[in-house]
C-alpha positions as CSV (number, residue, x, y, z in Angstrom):
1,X,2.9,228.6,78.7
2,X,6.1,230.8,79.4
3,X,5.3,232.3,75.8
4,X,1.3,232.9,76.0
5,X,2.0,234.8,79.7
6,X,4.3,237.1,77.9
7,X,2.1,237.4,74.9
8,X,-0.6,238.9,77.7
9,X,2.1,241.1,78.9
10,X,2.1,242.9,75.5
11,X,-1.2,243.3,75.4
12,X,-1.8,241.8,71.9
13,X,-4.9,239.7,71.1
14,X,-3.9,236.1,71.7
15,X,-6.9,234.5,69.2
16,X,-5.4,236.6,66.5
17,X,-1.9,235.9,67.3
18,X,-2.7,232.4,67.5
19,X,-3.3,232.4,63.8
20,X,0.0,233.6,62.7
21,X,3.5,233.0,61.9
22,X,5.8,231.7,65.2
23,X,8.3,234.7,64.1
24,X,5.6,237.1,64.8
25,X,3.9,235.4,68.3
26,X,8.0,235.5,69.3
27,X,7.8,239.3,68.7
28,X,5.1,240.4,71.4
29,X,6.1,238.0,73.3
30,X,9.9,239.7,73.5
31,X,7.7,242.9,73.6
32,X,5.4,241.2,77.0
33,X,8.7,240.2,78.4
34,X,10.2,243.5,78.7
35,X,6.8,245.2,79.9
36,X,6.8,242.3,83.0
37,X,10.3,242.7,83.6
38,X,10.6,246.6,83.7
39,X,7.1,246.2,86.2
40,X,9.6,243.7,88.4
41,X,12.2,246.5,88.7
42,X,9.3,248.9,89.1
43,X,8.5,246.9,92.2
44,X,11.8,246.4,93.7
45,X,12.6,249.9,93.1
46,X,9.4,250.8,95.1
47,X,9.8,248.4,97.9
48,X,13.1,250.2,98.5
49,X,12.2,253.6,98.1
50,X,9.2,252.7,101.0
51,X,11.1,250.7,103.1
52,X,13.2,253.9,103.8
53,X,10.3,255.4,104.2
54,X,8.2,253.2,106.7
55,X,10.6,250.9,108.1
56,X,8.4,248.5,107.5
57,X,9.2,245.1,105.4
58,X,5.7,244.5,104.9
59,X,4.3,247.9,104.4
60,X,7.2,248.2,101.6
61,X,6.3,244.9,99.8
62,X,2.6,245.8,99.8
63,X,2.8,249.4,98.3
64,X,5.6,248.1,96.1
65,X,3.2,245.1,94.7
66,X,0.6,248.1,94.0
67,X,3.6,250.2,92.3
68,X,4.6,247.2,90.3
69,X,0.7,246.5,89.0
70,X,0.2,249.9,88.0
71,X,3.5,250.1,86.0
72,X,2.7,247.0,84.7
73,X,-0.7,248.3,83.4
74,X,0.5,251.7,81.9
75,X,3.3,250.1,79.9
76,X,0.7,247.3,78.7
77,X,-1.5,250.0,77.9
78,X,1.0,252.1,76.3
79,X,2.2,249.2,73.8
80,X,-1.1,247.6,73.0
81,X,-2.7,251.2,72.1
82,X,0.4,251.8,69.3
83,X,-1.0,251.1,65.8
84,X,1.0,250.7,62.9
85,X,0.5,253.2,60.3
86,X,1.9,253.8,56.8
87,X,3.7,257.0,57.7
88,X,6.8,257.0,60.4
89,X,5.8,260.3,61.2
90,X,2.5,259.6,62.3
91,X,3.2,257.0,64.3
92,X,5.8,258.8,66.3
93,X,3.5,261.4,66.6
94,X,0.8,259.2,68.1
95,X,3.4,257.9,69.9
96,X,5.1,260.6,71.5
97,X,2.4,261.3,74.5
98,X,3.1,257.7,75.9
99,X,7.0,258.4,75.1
100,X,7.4,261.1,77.8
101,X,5.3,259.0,80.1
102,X,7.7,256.5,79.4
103,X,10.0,259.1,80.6
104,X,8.5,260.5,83.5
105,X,8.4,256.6,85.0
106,X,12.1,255.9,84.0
107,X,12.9,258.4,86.1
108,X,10.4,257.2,88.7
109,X,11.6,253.3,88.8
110,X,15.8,254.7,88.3
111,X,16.0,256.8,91.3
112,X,15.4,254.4,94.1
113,X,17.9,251.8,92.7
114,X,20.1,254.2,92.3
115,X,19.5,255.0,96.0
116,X,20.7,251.4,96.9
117,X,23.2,251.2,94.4
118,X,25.0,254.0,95.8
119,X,24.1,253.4,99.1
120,X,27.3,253.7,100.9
121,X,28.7,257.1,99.2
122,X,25.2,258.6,100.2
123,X,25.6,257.4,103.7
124,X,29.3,258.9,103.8
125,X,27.6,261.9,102.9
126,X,24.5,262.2,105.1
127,X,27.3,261.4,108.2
128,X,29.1,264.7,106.9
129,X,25.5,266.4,107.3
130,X,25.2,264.9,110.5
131,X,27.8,266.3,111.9
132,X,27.6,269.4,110.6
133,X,24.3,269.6,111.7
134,X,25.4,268.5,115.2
135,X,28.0,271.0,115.4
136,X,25.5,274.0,113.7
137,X,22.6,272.5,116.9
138,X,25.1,272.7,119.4
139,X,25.7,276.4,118.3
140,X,22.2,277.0,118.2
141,X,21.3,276.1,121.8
142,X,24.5,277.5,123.0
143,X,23.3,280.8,121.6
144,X,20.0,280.5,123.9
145,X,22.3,280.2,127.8
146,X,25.7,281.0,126.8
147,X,24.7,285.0,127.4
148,X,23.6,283.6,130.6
149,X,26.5,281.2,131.4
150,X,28.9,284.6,130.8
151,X,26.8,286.3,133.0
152,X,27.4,284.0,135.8
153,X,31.0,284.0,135.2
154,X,31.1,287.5,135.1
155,X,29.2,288.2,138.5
156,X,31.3,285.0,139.9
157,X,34.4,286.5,139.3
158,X,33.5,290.0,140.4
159,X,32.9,288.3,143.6
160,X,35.8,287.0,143.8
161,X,38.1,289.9,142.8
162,X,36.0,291.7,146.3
163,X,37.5,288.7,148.3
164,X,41.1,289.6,146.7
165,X,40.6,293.2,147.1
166,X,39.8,292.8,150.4
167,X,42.4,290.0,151.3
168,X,44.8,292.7,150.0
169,X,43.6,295.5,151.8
170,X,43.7,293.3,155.4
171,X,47.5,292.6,154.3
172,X,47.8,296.3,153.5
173,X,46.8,296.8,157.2
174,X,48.8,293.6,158.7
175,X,51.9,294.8,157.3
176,X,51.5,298.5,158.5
177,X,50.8,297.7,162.3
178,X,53.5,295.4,162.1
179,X,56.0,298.1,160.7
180,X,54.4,300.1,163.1
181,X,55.2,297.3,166.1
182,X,58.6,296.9,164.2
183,X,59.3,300.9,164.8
184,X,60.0,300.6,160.6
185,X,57.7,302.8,159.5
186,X,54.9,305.4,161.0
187,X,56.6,306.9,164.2
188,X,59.7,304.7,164.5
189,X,59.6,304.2,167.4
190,X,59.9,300.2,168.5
191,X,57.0,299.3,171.1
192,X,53.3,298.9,171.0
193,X,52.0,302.0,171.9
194,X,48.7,304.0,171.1
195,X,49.5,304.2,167.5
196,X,50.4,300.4,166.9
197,X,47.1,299.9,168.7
198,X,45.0,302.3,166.3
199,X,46.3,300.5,163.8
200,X,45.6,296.9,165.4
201,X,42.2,297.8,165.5
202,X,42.1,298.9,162.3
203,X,43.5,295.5,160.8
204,X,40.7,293.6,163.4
205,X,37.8,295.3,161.5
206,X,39.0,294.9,158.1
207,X,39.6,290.8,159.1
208,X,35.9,290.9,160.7
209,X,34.8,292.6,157.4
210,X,37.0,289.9,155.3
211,X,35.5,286.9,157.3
212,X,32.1,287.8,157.0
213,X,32.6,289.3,153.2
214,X,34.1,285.7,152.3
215,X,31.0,283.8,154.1
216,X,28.6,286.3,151.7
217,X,30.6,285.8,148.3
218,X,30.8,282.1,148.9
219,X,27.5,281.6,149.4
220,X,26.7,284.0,146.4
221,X,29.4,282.2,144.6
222,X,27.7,278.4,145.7
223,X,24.4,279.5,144.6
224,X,25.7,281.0,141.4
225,X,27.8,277.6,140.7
226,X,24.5,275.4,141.2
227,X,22.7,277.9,138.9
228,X,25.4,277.7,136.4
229,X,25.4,273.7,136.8
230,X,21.8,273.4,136.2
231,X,22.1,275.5,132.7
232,X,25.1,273.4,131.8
233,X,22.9,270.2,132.6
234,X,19.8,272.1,131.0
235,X,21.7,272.5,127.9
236,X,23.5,269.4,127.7
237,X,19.9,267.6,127.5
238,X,18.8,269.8,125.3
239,X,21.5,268.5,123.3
240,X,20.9,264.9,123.9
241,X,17.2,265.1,123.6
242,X,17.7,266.7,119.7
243,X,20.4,264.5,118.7
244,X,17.8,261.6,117.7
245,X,16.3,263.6,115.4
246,X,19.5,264.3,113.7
247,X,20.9,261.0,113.9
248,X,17.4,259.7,111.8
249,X,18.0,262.6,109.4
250,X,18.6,259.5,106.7
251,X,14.8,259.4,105.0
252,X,13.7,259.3,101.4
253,X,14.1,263.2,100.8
254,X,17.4,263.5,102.6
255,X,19.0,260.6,100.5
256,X,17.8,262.1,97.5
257,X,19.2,265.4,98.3
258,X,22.6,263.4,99.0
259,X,22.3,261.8,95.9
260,X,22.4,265.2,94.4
261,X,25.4,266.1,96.0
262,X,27.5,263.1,94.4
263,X,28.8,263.0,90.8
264,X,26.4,263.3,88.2
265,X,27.6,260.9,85.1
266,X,26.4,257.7,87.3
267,X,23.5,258.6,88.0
268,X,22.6,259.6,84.4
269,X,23.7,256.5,82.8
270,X,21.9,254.5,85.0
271,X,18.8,256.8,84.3
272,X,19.3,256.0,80.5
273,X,19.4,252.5,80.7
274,X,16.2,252.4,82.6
275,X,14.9,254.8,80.2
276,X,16.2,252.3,77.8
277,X,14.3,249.5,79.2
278,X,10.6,251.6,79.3
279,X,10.9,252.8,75.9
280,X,12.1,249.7,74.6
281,X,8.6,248.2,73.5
282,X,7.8,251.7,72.2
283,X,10.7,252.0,69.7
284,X,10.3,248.0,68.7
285,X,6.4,248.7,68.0
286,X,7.8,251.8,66.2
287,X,11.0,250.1,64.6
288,X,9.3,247.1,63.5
289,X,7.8,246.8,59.8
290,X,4.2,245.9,59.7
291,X,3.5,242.8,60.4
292,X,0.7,239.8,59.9
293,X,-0.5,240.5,63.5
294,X,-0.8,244.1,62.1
295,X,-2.4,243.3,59.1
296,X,-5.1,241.0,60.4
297,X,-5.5,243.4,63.1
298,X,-6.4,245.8,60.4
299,X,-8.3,243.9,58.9
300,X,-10.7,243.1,61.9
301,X,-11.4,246.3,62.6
302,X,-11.6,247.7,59.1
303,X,-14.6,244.9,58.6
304,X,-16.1,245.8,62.2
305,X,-15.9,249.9,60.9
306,X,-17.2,248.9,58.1
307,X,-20.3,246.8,59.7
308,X,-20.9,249.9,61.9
309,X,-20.9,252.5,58.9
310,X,-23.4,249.9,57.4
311,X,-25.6,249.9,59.9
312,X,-25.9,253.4,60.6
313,X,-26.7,253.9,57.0
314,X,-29.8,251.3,57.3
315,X,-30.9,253.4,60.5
316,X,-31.2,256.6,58.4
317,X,-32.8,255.0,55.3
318,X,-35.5,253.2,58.0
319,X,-35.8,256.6,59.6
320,X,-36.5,258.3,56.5
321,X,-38.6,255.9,55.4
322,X,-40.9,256.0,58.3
323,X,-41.0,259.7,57.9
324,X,-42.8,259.4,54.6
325,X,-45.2,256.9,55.5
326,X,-46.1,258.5,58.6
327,X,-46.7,261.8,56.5
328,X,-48.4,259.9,53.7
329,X,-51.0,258.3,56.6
330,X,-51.4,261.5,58.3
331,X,-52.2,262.9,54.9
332,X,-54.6,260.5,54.0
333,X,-56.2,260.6,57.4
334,X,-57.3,264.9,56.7
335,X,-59.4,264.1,53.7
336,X,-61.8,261.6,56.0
337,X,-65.3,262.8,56.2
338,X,-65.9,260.4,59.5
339,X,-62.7,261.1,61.2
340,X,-63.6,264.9,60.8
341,X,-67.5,264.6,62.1
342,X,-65.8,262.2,65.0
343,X,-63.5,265.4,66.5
344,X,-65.9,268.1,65.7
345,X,-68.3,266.4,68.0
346,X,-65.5,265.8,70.7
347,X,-64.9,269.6,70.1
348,X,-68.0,271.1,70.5
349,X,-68.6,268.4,74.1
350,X,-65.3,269.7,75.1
351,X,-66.6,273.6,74.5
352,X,-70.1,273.0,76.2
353,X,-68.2,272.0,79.4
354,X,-66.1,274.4,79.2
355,X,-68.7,277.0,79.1
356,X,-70.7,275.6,82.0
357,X,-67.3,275.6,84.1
358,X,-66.8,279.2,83.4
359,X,-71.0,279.9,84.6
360,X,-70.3,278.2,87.6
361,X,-67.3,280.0,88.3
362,X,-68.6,283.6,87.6
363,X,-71.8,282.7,89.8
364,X,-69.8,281.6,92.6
365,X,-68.3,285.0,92.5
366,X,-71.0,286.8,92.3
């Protein structure tokens, strides 16, 4: 049973196979095996490549079922369309369209397996590009409030160097109506008098400035804190909110593109041994000498060319024959005396009315 399933999967005729030599049934039926089982990698490949894709366990195994048939169908279709020829030449030739197919789907069934075979250097690299691309998002929202952010800083600290400059001014003044008091400095002389009071006054208004210049800064400086706050908060969910999208930068393209970024020599021999596998029947169709299947199979279709050629050629001789006889009738028919009095009186009815149709005409007009 095991035998006759891979015999389908060939694509031989199983009533002509049936008829020869166990040696030669075991031949497409190694040939079957290797179409089914490069259409079960073909399917296992997919299911991975579109699980990564969808998520999905279901979705995957559906699409990859689909994948696997259609494999499947093009490598049945690709051995069971190779005839055996006299010349090598010839037969690569014919063979040679189906032999970059074979190609182009070796490179189609290797890549996701080698996706999940190397699963764990691709995701060492994707976490490099993660957090590269963290650092590089980061950067690129920074860019958008950290002029702002300076700004705030800037303005904040002005407002506070006004405070200082002010603080030291009052101190200026404190210490000079003190001297003053102190009979240190100014007039020397020790007391309180009109100039120590000058002075004192002085020192009062610059406080009462001060006090009043530290209630308007702070409140500057509050408002500019909160402001400052709310584009740190602002930009730290910016942050947060984009970091999803970074973290699920780990789909089908960017694996790929990680694969890429790994040595190449894996990669390549596991592309040439599944370009080993799908070429396979080719080269053993090719390889192989002619065989009985090949020879009856020749035969078969030799005898139905030749049955088709045959009756085409009785086609044309009944064609050609007709012709004659028809011309021979036709011929025969012209020299009749009644057959010409029969159409010369349809004639001259058929001129009579159309003579009277033109009268009536012309006096309708008139």
């Amino acid at each position: 049973m095991l035998k006759r399933f891979f015999i389908l999967c060939s694509g031989a005729d199983a009533n002509i196979l049936s008829d020869c030599s166990n040696g030669e049934q075991n031949k497409y039926a190694g040939i079957g095996a290797t179409v089914f089982f490069t259409a079960v990698m073909a399917f296992i490949a997919a299911s991975y490549a579109l699980y990564t894709v969808f998520d999905n366990y279901f979705t995957a195994v559906f699409f990859g079922v689909v994948w696997g048939l259609l494999i499947f169908n093009l490598d049945r279709f690709i051995v069971s369309t190779i005839k055996k020829k006299e010349n090598f030449m010839d037969e690569l030739l014919q063979a040679s369209p189906r032999i970059v197919l074979a190609v182009i789907i070796a490179v189609v069934i290797s890549k996701p397996l080698e996706l999940k075979i190397f699963e764990k250097e691709i995701d060492r690299v994707l976490l490099e590009q993660k957090n590269d691309f963290t650092l590089a998002n980061k950067e690129q929202i920074a860019t958008q409030y950290t002029p702002v952010i300076t700004g705030i800083d800037s303005e904040i600290t002005s407002l506070k160097e006004e405070i200082i400059s002010k603080e030291t001014e009052v101190n200026t003044l404190y210490d000079t109506y003190i001297a003053e008091a102190e009979g240190r400095e100014g007039t020397k002389l020790l007391g309180k008098g009109p100039v120590y009071k000058e002075k004192r006054e002085k020192h009062d208004a610059a406080l009462a400035e001060l006090a009043e210049l530290k209630k308007t800064n702070t409140e500057k400086i509050t408002g500019l804190e909160v402001q400052k706050a709310e584009l740190s908060a602002e930009y730290e969910d910016q942050v947060v909110n984009s970091q999803p999208i970074i973290d699920n930068f780990d789909g089908l393209m960017a694996r790929v593109n990680a694969l890429n970024e790994l040595p190449w020599l894996p990669s390549f021999f596991i592309f040439l041994l599944f370009l080993a596998i799908e070429t396979s029947p080719i080269f053993a169709k090719l390889l192989s000498p002619k065989g009985e299947y090949d020879f009856k199979l020749e035969d078969i279709e030799g005898e139905v060319k030749t049955w088709v050629a045959q009756k085409e050629g009785q086609r044309r001789v009944v064609l050609d024959t007709d012709h004659t006889i028809n011309d021979r009738v036709y011929g025969d028919l012209t020299e009749e005396e009644e057959l010409y009095a029969y159409k010369k009186k349809i004639a001259r009815e058929m001129m009579k009315k159309q003579q009277d149709a033109f009268y009536k005409r012309q006096t309708g007009i008139l």
